[in-house]
C-alpha positions in Angstrom: 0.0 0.0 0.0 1.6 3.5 -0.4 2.4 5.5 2.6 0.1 8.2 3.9 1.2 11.3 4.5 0.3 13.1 7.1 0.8 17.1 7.7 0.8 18.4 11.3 -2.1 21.3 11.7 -0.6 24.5 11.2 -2.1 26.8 13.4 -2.1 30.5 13.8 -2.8 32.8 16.7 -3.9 36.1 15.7 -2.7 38.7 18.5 -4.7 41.3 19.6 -3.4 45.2 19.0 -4.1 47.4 21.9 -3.5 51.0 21.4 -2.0 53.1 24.4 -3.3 57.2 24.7 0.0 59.4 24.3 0.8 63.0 25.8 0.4 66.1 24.3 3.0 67.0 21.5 3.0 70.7 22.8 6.6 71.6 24.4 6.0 72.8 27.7 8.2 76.0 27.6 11.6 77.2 26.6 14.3 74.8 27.8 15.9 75.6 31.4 19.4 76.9 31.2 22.4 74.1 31.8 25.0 76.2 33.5 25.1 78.8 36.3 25.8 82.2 35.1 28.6 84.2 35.9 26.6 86.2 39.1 26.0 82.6 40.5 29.8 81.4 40.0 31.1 84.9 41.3 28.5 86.3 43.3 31.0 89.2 44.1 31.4 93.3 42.6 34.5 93.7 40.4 36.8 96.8 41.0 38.9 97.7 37.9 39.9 101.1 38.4 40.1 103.7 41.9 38.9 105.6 43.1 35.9 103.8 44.4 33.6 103.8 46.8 32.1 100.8 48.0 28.5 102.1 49.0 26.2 98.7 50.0 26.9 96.0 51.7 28.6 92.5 50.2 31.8 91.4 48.4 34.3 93.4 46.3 37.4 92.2 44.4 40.6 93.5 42.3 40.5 92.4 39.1 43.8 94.3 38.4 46.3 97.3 39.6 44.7 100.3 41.0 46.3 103.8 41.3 45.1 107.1 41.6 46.8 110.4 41.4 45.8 112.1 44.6 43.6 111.3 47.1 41.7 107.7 48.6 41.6 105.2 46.1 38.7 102.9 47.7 36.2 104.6 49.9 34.1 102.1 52.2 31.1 103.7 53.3 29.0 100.6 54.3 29.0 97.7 57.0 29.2 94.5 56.4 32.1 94.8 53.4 34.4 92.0 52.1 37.3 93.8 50.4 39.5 91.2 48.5 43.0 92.6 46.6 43.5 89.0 44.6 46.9 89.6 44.9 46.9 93.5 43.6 48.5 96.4 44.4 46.7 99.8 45.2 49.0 102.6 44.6 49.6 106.6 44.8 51.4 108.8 42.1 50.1 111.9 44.3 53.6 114.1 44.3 52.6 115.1 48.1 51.8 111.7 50.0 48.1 112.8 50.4 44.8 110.4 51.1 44.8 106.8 52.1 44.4 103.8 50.2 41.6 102.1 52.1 39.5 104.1 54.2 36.9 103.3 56.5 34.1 106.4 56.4 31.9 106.7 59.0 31.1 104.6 61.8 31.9 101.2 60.1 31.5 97.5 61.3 31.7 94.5 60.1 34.3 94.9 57.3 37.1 92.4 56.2 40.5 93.7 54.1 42.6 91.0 52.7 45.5 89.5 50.3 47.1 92.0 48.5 49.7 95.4 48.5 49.9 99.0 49.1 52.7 100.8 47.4 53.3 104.5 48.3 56.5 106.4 48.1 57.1 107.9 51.5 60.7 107.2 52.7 62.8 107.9 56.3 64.9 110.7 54.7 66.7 110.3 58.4 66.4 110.3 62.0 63.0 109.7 61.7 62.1 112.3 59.2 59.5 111.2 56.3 58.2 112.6 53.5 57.7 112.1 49.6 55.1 110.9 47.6 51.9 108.6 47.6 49.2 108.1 50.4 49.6 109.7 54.0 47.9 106.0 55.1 47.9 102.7 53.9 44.0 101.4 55.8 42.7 104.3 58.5 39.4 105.6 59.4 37.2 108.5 59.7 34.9 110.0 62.4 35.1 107.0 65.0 37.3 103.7 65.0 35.7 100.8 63.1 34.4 97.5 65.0 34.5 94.0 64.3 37.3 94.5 61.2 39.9 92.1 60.0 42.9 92.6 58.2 44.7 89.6 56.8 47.8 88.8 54.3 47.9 92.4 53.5 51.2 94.4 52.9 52.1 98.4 52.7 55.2 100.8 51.9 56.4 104.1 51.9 53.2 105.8 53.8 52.9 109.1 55.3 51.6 108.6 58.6 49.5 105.5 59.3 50.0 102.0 57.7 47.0 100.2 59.3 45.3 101.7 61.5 42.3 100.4 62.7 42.3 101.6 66.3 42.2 100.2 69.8 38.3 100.6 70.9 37.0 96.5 70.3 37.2 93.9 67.8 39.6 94.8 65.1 42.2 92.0 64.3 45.5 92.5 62.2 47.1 89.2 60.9 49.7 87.9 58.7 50.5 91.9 57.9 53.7 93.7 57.3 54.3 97.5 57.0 57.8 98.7 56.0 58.3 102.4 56.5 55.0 104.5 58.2 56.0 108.2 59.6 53.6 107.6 62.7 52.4 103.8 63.8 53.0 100.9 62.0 49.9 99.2 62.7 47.2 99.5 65.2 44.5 96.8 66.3 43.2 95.3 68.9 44.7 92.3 68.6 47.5 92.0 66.2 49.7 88.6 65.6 52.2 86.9 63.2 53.1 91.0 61.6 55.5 93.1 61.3 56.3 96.6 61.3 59.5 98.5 60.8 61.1 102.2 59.5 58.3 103.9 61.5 58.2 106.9 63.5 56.3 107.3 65.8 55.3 102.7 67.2 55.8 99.9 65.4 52.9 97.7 66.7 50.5 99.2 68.9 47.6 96.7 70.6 45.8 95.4 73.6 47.8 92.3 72.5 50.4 91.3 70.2 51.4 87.7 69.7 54.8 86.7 67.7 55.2 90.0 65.9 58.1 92.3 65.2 58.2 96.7 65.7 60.7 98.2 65.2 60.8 102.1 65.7 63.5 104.9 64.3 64.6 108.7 66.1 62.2 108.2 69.8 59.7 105.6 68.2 58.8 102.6 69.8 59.0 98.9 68.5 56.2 97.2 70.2 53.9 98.8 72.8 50.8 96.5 74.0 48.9 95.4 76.9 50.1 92.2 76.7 53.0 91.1 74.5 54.3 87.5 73.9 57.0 85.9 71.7 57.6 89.5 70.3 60.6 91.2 69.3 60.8 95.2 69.3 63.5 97.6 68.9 64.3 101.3 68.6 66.6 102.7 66.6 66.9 106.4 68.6 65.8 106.8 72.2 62.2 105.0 72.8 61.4 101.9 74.2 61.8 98.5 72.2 59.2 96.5 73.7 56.6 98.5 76.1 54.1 96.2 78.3 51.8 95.5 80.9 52.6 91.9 80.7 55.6 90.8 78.4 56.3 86.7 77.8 59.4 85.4 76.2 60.0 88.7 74.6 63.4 90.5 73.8 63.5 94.3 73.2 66.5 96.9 72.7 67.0 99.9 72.1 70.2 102.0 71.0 69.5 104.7 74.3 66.5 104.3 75.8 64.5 101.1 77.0 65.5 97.9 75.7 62.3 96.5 77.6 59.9 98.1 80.0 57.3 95.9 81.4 54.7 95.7 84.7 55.8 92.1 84.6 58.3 90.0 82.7 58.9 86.7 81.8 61.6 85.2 80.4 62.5 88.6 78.6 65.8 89.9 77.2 66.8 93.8 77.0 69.2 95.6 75.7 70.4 98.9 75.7 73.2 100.1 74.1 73.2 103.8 75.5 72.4 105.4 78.6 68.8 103.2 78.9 68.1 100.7 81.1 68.3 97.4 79.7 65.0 95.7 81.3 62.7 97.6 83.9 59.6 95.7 85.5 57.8 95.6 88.5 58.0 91.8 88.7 61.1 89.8 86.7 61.4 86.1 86.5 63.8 84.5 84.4 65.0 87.8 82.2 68.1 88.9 81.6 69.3 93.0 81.5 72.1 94.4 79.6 72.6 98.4 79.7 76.0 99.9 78.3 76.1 102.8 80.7 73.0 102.4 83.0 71.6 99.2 85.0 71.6 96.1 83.5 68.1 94.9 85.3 66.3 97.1 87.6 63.3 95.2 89.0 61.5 95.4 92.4 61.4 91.7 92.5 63.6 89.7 90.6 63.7 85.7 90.5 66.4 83.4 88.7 67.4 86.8 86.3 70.9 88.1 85.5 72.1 92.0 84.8 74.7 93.4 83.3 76.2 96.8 82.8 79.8 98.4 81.1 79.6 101.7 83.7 76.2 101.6 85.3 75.2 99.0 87.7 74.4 95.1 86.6 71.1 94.3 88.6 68.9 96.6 91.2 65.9 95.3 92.9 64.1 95.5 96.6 64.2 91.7 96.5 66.9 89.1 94.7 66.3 85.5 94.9 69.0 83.6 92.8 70.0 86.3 90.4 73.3 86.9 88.9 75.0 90.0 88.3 78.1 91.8 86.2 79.9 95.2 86.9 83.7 95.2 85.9 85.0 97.0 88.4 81.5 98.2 89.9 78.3 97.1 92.0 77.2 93.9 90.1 73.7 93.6 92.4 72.0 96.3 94.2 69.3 94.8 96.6 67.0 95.5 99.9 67.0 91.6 99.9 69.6 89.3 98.6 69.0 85.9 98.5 71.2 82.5 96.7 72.7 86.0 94.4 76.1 85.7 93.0 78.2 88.4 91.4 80.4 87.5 88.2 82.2 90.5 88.7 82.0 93.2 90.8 80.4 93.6 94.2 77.2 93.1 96.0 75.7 95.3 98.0 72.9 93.7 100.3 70.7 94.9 103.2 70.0 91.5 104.1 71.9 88.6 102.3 70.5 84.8 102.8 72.2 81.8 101.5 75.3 83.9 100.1 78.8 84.8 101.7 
């Protein structure tokens, strides 16, 4: 018989279309902007040429090299002012130094100064003369002294009269600053630290307290004068004080005749005077040591584990000596009321009452 053929059932499954509703086709607005503009990355006021005066409240920057002719070159009449150099230099071709670079009008609070210069042409013509040209200041103020105002990483030469000068009333902070050549104070501040201020005539650093700083003051300035004064090294070229304090720690001051150091109390302090100053002077000396060339060495109403020295004048004076060492070629080494554990190098002692000595 032949063979049957048989063909498997094809079958075919028919699938249902189901149509979904769509959205509408119509854009819903103007696309939204991909990148911040330049307000948003830089949210602060440009200042491109002086002089200016910064007027509201908010942020200002350098964009380059400011200088003016005669005059101020920024005015900030507003609180709460951010005031940012980037690195520039303001500057004063005024042929009479005249006007300050930075000035605070008005009552002002709130205001920070930083990173950047102020060049001026004002130089010590001698024994603590000034004069030539640029700005009579570097940062001052008008009508009252400023509160709560910072200066930081900020530099100026060759001023007048002031470099920064922000006043001693409350809050004002100088740091990381150097002034080089101001015919009056260097800087003043509340609290100034880590600055320096040299070649001026009148103080170098003037504060309710200075901490690891440098003064140094020409003719009868001063180098540093403060409340307190710690890890701070002053000097006077002429006749004033090197380091003046109520309260000096690990300090060393000189002066070429007057001062070297003058303190309520010391503490671990050096002085020197090379003239007819004394070399260290406090109430209240523990652990300091006075050199004078022709005056006393140390002169201290109490004096604890210190030593003085003198060429002609005498090498320690005080009420009461405990373990102090003095040096007089040829002259009274220690002067006391009280003497006690003292020992001359050279020279004599002269005592009122002498315990544990010869």
């Amino acid at each position: 018989m032949p063979t049957k053929l048989i063909w498997p059932s094809l079958v075919f499954t028919c699938c249902t279309l189901t149509a979904f509703a769509q959205g509408s086709l119509t854009p819903p607005g103007a696309p939204a902007p991909l990148f911040k503009t330049l307000t948003q990355i830089e949210p602060r006021t440009p200042i491109s040429a002086a002089p200016f005066t910064i007027s509201a409240p908010g942020s200002y920057y350098l964009t380059t090299n400011i200088t003016v002719a005669t005059g101020d070159a920024i005015n900030i009449t507003a609180n709460g002012v951010t005031l940012d150099l980037n690195g520039f230099t303001i500057s004063s071709t005024a042929p009479s130094a005249t006007g300050t670079a930075i000035l605070l009008s008005g009552p002002r609070s709130n205001v920070a100064i930083y990173n950047g210069h102020i060049s001026s042409g004002v130089t010590n013509t001698g024994a603590g003369v000034f004069g030539g040209a640029g700005f009579s200041s570097g940062i001052f103020y008008s009508v009252s002294a400023p509160l709560n105002v910072r200066v930081k990483e900020l530099s100026v030469a060759g001023v007048l009269l002031h470099g920064i000068n922000l006043g001693l009333s409350s809050s004002t902070v100088v740091d990381g600053c150097a002034v080089n050549v101001a015919g009056s104070y260097g800087i003043i501040a509340t609290s100034v630290s880590g600055s320096t201020a040299v070649n001026c005539g009148s103080v170098g650093i003037n504060a309710n307290t200075v901490h690891n700083c440098t003064g140094q003051g020409v003719g009868s300035g001063t180098g540093l004068s403060a409340g307190i004064v710690s890890s701070g090294y002053g000097t006077s070229s002429g006749s004033g004080y090197g380091v003046q304090a109520n309260i000096a720690n690990n300090c060393y001051g000189t002066s070429s005749s007057g001062y070297g150091l003058y303190a309520t109390t010391a503490n671990n302090c050096i002085g020197t005077s090379a003239g007819a100053g004394v070399g260290l002077h406090s109430s209240v000396a523990t652990g300091c040591s006075g050199t004078s060339s022709s005056s006393t060495g140390l002169d201290a109403d109490v004096a604890n584990s210190c030593s003085g020295t003198s060429a002609t004048g005498n090498g320690l004076v005080a009420y009461n000596a405990a373990f102090c060492i003095g040096y007089r070629s040829g002259g009274t080494a220690i002067i006391a009321t009280v003497a006690n554990g003292c020992y001359a190098l050279s020279g004599t002692i002269s005592a009122t009452f002498k315990y544990n000595m010869p």
